[in-house]
N, C-alpha and C positions, 0 to 999 in steps of 0.2 A: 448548692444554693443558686439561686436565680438571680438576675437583673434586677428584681425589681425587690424583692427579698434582701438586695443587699443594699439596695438605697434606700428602703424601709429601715435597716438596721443604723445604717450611719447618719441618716436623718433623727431617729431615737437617741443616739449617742449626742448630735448637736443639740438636741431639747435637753437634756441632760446639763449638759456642759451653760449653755445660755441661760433656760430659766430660772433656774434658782440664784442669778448673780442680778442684780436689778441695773445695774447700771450697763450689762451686756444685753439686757433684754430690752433697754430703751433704744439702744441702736436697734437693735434688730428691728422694732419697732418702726423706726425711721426707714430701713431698709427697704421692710416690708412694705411702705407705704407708695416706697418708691418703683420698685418692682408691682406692684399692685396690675399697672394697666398691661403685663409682659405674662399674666399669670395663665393665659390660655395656652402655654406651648410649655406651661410645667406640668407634671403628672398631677392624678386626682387628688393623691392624699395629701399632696402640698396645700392645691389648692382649697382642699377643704379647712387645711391649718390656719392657712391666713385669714379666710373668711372669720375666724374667730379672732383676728388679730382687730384691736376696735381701731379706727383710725385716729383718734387723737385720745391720748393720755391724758387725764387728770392732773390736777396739780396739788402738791400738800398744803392744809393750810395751817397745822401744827408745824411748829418748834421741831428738830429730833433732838431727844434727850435721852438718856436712860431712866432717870423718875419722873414719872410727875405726879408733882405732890397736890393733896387734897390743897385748896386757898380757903383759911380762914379758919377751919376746923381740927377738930384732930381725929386722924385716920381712924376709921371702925375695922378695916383689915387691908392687907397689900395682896396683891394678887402680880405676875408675872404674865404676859400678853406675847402670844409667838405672830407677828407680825406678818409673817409668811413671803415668800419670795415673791412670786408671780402677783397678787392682792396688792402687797405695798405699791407697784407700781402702777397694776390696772384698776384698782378702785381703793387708792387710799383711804377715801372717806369711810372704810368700814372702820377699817383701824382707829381713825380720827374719832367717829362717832363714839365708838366700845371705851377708847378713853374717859372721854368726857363724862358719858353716863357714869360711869363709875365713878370719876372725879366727883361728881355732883351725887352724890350717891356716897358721899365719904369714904372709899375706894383709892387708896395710890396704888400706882398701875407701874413697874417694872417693864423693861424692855430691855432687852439686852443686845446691845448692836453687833455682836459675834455670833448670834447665831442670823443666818441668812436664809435657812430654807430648813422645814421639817424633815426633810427627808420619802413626803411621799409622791413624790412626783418622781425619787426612782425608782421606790417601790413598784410604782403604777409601769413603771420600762419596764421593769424587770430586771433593776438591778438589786438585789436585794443586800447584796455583801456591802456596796454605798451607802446605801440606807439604814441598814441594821447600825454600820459605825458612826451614821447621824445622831439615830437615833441616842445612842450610846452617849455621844459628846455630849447633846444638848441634854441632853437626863442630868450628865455629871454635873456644867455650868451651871445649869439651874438648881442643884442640890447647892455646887458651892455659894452662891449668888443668898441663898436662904441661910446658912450657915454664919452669913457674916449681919 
């Protein structure tokens, strides 16, 4: 293995480790903003990483709950919403919007704050054995979640 092949590898392992955790991804965030103007003596594929890092975060303008319930009606079905790691933090507002419409839409919306990341952002590394037992978890929680 090469030089650069294995900083390709340990940089994939830090994407791994970071994005799916939202509150390690805002640092990094800030990091990155920081280092931003030192980004010409990093290799390419960094630099092309960051380019996709947006420079300033969103902010939520929802509540966090786990239900949110219909106001004033009574629910026509519930539905569970996987919030996603990396999203939550770089464009909440999908999150925020998908709520409401549904709210408004006689729709309660489930959230479950244990799960933090689908699992395909390791799939996409390559790691499949992390991901497969994501997948796993979050299948079971949201079977028991329904159950009750």
């Amino acid at each position: 293995m090469d030089k650069i092949e294995l900083i390709k590898r340990i940089f994939r392992s830090f994407l791994s480790l970071t994005l799916p955790n939202p509150w390690v991804f805002r640092i990094l965030s800030m990091l990155v903003n920081v280092v931003r103007t030192l980004s010409f003596i990093l290799p390419e594929f960094i630099k092309n990483s960051m380019k996709l890092m947006p420079a300033k975060l969103p902010k939520k303008t929802l509540k966090t709950q786990k239900i949110y319930s219909v106001i004033r009606k009574k629910p026509v079905a519930r539905v569970a919403l996987l919030t996603g790691c990396v999203q939550r933090v770089v464009s909440p507002e999908i999150n925020e919007s998908t709520i409401r419409l549904l709210n408004r839409h006689h729709v309660e919306v489930i959230v479950l704050p244990e799960i933090n990341c689908c699992g395909s952002l390791d799939q996409y590394l390559g790691n499949d054995n992390e991901s497969h037992e994501k997948y796993t978890k979050y299948i079971n929680t949201y079977y028991k979640e329904y159950l009750n």
